[in-house]
C-alpha positions as CSV (number, residue, x, y, z in Angstrom):
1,X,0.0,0.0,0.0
2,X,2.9,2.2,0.6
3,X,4.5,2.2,-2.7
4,X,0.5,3.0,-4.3
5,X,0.0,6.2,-2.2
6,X,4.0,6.9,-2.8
7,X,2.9,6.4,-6.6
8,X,0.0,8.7,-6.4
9,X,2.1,11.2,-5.2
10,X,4.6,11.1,-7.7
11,X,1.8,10.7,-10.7
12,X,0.2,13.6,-9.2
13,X,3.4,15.9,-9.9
14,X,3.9,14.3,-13.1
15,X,0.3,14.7,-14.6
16,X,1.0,19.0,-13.3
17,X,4.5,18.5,-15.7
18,X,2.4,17.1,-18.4
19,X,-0.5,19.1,-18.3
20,X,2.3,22.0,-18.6
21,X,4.2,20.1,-21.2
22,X,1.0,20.4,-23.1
23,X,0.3,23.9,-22.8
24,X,4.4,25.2,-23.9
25,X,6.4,22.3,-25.4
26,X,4.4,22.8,-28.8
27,X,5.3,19.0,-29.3
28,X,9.0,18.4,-28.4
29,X,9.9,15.1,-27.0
30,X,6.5,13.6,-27.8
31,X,7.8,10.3,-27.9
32,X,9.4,10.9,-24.4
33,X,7.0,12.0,-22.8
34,X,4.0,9.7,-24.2
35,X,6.0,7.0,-23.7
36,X,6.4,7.7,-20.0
37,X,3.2,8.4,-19.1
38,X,1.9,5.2,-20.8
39,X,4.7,3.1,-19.4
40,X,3.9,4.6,-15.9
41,X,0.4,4.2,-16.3
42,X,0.7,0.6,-17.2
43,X,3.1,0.1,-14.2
44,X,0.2,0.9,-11.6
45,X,-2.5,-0.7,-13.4
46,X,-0.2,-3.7,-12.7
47,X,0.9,-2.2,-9.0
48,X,-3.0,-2.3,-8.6
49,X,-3.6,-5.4,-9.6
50,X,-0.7,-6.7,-7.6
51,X,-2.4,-5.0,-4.8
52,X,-5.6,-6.0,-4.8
53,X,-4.6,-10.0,-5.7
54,X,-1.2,-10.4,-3.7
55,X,0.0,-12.0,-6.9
56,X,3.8,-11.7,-7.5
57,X,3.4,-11.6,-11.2
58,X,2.0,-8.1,-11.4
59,X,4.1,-6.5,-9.0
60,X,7.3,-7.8,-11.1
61,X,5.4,-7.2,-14.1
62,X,4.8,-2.8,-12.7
63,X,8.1,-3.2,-11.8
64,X,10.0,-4.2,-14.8
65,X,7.6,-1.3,-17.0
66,X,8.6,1.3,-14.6
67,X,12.8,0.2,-14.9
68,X,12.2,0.8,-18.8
69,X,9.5,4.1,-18.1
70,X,12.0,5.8,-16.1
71,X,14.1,5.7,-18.6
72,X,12.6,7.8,-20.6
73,X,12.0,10.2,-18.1
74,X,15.8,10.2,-17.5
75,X,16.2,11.3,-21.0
76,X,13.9,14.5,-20.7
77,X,15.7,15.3,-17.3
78,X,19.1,15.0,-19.0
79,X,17.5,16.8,-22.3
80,X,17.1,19.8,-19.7
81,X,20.3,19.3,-18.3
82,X,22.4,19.5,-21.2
83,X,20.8,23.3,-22.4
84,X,22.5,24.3,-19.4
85,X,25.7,22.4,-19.3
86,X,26.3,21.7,-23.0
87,X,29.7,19.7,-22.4
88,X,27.8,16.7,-20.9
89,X,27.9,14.6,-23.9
90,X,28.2,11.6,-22.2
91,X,25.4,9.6,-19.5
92,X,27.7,9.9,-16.8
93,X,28.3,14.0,-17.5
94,X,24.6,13.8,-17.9
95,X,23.4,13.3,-15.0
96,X,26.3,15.1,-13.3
97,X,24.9,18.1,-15.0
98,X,21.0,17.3,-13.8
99,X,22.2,16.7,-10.2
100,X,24.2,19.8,-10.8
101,X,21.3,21.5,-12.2
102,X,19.0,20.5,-9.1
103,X,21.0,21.5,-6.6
104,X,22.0,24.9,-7.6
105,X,18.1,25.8,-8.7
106,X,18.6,25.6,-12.5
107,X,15.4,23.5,-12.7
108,X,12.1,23.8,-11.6
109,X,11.0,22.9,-8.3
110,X,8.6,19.9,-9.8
111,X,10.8,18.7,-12.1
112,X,13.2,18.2,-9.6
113,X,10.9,16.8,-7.1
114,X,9.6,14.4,-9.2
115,X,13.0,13.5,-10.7
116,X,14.5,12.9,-7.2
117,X,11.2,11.1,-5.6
118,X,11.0,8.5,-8.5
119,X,13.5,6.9,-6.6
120,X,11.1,6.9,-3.3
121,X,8.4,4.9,-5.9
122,X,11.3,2.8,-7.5
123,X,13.3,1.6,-4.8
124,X,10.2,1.2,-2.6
125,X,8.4,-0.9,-5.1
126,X,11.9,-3.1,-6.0
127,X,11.6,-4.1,-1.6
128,X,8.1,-4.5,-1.6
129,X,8.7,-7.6,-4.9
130,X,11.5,-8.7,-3.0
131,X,10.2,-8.8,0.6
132,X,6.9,-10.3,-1.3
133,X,8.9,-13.1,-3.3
134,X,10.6,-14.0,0.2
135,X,7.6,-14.0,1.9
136,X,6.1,-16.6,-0.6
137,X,8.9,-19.2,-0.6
């Protein structure tokens, strides 16, 4: 139940980033973003169901969507990170230059939240399969 509410949270801040995607990005990074939001999307539907049956497939299942969604949400965060530190041309610069980015207040407040709290809803959901798959041998 934890990782749901943790994952409402985090949706909630996403769906205000995509409702303003909508209203300025004037269609960059469709792909992205669509594929994102579906992939997190499907990765609750399955959270849900894993929820509501106790079944380990489903909670593997949300899990393994959301490795491959977050993905792509790493690539819009390091898309923003690189217009301000053009020299990170490689993934480890990358994301030297979003954590670099966060911290000195080069990106917006929600963008950072919900960059930084997808690890709450990842790493949350990884113990939850584990402790689950333990707990049924």
């Amino acid at each position: 139940m934890v990782v749901l509410v943790l994952w409402i949270i985090e949706g909630a801040v996403g769906l205000t980033l995509f409702l303003s995607w909508l209203r300025h990005a004037r269609g960059r990074g469709t792909r992205n973003v669509v594929t994102h939001l579906v992939m997190m999307l499907a990765g609750l539907a399955f959270w849900v169901w894993f929820v509501a049956s106790g079944a380990l497939l489903p909670a593997w299942t949300a899990f393994a969507i959301i490795t491959v969604g977050i993905g792509f949400g790493d690539a819009m965060l390091l898309g923003r990170a690189r217009r301000f530190s053009p020299e990170a041309t490689t993934l480890g610069k990358g994301y030297a230059a979003a954590i670099s980015a966060s911290f000195r207040g080069k990106l917006p407040g929600r963008v950072v939240f919900h960059a930084w709290f997808s690890a709450a809803v990842y790493f949350t959901c990884l113990g939850v399969c584990i402790g689950a798959t333990v707990a049924a041998v």
